[in-house]
C-alpha positions as CSV (number, residue, x, y, z in Angstrom):
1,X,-8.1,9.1,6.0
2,X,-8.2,5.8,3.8
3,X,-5.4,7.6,1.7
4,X,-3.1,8.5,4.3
5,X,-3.8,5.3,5.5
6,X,-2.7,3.8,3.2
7,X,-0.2,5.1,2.5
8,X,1.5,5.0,6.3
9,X,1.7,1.7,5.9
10,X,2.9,1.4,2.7
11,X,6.1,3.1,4.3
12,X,6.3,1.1,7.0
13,X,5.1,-2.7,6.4
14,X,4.5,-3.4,9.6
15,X,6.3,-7.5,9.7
16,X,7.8,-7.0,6.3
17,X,6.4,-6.0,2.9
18,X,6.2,-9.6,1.9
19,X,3.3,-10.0,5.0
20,X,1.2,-7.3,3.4
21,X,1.4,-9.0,-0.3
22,X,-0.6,-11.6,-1.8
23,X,-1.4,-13.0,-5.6
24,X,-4.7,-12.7,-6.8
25,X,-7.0,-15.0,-9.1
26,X,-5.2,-13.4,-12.3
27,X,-1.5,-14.7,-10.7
28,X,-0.6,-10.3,-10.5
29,X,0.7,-9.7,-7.0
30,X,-1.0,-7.4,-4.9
31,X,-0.9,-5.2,-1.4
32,X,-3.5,-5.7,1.5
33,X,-2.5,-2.3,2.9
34,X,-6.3,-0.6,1.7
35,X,-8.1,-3.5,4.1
36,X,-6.9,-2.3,7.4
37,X,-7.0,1.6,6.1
38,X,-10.3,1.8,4.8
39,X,-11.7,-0.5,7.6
40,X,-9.7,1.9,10.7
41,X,-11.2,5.4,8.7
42,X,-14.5,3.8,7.7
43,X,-14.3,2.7,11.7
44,X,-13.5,6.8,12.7
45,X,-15.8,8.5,10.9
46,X,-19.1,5.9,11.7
47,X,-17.9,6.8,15.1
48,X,-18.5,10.3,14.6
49,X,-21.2,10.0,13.3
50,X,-23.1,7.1,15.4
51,X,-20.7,5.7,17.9
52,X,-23.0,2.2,18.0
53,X,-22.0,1.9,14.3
54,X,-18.2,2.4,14.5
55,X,-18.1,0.3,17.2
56,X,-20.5,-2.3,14.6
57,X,-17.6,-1.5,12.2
58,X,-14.9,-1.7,14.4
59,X,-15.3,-5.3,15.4
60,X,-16.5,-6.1,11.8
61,X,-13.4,-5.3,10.9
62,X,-11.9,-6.8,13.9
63,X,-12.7,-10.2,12.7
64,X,-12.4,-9.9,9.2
65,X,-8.7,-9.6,9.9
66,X,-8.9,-12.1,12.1
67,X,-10.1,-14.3,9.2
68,X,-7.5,-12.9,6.6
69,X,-4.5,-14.0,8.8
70,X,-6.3,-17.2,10.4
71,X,-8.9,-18.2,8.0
72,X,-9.3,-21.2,5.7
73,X,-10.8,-21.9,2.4
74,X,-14.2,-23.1,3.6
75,X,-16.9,-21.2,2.4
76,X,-20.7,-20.3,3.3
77,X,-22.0,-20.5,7.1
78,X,-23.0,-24.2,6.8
79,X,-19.5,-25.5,6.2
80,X,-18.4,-23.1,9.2
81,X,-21.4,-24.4,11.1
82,X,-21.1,-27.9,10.5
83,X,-17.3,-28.0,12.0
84,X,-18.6,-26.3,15.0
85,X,-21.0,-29.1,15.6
86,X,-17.7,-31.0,15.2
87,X,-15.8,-29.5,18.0
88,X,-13.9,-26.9,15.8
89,X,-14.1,-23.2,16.0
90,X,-13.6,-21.6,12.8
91,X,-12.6,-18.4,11.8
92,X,-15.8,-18.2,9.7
93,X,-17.5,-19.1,13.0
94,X,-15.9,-16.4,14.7
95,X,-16.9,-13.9,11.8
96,X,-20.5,-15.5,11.9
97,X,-20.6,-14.7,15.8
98,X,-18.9,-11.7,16.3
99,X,-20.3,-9.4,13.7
100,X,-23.7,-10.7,13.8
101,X,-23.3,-9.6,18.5
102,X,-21.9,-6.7,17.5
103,X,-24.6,-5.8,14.7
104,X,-27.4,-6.4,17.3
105,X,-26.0,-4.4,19.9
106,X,-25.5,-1.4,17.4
107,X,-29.0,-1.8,16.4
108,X,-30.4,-2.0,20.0
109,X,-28.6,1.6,20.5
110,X,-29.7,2.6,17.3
111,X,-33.3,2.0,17.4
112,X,-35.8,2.3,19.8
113,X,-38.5,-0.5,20.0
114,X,-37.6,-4.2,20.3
115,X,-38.7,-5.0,17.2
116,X,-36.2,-2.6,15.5
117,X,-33.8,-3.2,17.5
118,X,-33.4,-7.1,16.2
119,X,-34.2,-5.9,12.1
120,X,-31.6,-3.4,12.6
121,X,-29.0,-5.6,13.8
122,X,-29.5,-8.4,11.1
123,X,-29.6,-5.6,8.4
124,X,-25.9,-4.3,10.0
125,X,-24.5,-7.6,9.9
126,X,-26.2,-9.1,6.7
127,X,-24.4,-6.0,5.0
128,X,-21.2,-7.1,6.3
129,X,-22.0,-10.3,5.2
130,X,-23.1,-9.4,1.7
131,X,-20.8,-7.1,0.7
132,X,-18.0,-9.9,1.5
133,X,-20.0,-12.3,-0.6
134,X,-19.3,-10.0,-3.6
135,X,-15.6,-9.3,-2.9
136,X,-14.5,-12.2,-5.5
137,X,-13.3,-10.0,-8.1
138,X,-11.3,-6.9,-7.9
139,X,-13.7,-3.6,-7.5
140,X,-16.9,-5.4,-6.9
141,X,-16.5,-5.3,-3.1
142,X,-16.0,-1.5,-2.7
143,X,-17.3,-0.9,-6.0
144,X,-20.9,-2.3,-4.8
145,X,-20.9,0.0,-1.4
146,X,-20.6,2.7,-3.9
147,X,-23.1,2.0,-5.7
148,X,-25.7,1.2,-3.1
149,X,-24.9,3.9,-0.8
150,X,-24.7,7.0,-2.9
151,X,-28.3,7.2,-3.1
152,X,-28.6,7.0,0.5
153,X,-26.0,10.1,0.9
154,X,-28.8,12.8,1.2
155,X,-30.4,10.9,4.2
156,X,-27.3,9.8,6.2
157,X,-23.8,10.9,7.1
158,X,-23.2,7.4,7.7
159,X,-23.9,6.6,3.7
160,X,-21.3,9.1,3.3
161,X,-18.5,7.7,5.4
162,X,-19.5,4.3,3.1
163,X,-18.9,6.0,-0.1
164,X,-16.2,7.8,0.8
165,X,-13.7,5.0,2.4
166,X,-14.9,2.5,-0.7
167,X,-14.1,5.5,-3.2
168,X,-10.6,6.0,-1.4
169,X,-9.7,2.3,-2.9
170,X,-11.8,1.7,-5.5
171,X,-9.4,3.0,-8.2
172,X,-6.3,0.8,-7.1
173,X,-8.6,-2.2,-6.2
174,X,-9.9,-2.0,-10.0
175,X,-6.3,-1.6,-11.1
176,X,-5.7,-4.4,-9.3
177,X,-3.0,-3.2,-7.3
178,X,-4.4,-3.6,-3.9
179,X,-6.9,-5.8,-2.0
180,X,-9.4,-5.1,0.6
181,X,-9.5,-8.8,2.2
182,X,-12.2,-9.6,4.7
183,X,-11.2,-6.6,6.9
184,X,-12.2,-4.2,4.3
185,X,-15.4,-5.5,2.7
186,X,-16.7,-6.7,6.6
187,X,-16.4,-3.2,7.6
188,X,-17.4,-1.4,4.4
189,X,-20.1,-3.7,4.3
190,X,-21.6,-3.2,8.0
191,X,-21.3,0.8,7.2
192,X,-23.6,0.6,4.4
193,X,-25.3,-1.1,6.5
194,X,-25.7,1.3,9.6
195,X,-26.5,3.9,7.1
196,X,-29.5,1.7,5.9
197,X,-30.3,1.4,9.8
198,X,-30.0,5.2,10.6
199,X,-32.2,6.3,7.7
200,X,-34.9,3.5,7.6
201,X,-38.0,2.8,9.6
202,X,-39.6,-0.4,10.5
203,X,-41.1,-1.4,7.0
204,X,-37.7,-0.2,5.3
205,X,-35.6,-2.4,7.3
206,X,-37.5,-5.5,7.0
207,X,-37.0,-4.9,3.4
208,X,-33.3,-4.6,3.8
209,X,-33.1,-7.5,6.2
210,X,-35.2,-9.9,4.2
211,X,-32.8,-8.9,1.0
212,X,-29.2,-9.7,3.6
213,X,-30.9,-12.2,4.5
214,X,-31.7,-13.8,0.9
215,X,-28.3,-12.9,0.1
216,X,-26.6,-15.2,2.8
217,X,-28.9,-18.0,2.0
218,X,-27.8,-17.9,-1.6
219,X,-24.2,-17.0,-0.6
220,X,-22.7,-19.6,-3.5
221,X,-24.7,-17.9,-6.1
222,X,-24.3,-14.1,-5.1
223,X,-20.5,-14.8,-5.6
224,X,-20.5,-16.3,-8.8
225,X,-22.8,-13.5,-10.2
226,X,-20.8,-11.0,-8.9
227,X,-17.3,-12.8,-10.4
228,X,-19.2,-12.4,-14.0
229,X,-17.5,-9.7,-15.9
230,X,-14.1,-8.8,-18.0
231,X,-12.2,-10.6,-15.8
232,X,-11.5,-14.5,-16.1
233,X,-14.4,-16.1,-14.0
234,X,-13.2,-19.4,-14.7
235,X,-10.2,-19.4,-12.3
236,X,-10.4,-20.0,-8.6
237,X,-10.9,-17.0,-7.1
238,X,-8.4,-15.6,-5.0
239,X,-9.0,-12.2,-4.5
240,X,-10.9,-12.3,-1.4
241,X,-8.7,-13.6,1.8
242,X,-11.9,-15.6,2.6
């Protein structure tokens, strides 16, 4: 489905091909069209699955495209936090909001006692988070829900969905011929993370949450660990829309 996806609207360009183009941290010029595919597939088949968690990936995506056509460069939940005690609704705030509602109500369907309920949605929407944290170099995004869910495949379908919309664009993301934007990794990321949810119990998902959780407090350092590699970590990075 990521595929075809894809490549629909490579044919089409919805608004013109230059709307679906941007340049990445290396100056190459590539297309956004994997985002919105892997995010509407990854979307589809949670639904299948769990309908709570493609609805949590739905809206995940939702406002991860909402942040790659309105966002700005500010980075980290205090800098989006600290303008909202200004007066000003940012498009991070609106990420930070609307993901973490929609993780909580996709845990409280998910899981049954209270307690759950609440571990389940921070671990949703702590994926989402995390797995955009890491999206500052080409691959490392879909390359990490990959890695992390695989082992999870033989305990949920949802792992699977995961695996298989990140796989889908994991070659041309490497190649650096497409990028995944917010939309993509949000919704990749909060998959992985209903897949943690549906095959976890209580001491599993504190676990997971207390790692997300980690993970978003150290959001500066998570990114520039994951922009160490072969590429050339000492230019701005552009390859997330963030």
């Amino acid at each position: 489905m990521t595929r075809v996806g894809m490549a629909a609207l490579r044919a089409t360009a919805p608004g013109g091909r230059e709307r679906w183009e941007r340049t990445n941290y290396a100056g190459r010029t590539v297309e956004l069209y994997a985002g919105p595919a892997s995010a509407l597939a990854v979307a589809l088949g949670a639904g299948r699955v769990r309908p709570a968690a493609g609805m949590a990936v739905a809206v995940a995506g939702l406002c991860g495209a909402y942040d790659d056509l309105a966002g700005d460069h500010r980075r980290g939940f205090r800098a989006h936090l600290a303008a909202l005690r200004q007066g000003e609704v940012t498009s991070g705030t609106v990420k930070l909001f609307g993901i973490s509602a929609a993780g909580l109500v996709a845990g409280a369907l998910m899981k049954e006692r209270l307690v759950d309920k609440a571990l389940a949605g921070v671990v949703i929407a702590g994926a989402a988070h995390f797995v955009n944290l890491v999206d500052v170099r080409p691959g490392r995004a879909a390359g990490a829900v990959v890695a992390l869910g695989v082992a999870g495949m033989t305990q949920s379908e949802l792992a699977a969905v995961a695996v298989g919309a990140a796989g889908a664009v994991l070659p041309d993301d490497l190649g650096e011929r497409v990028m995944i934007g917010d939309v993509g990794a949000h919704a990749l990321g909060a998959a992985l993370g209903a897949a943690v949810v549906e095959s976890n119990g209580r001491l599993g998902l504190v676990a997971h949450a207390a790692a997300v959780v980690a993970a978003a407090a150290c959001g500066g350092a998570v990114s520039r660990v994951s922009a160490v590699g072969p590429f050339r970590s000492d230019q701005p990075s552009h390859h997330s829309c963030e």
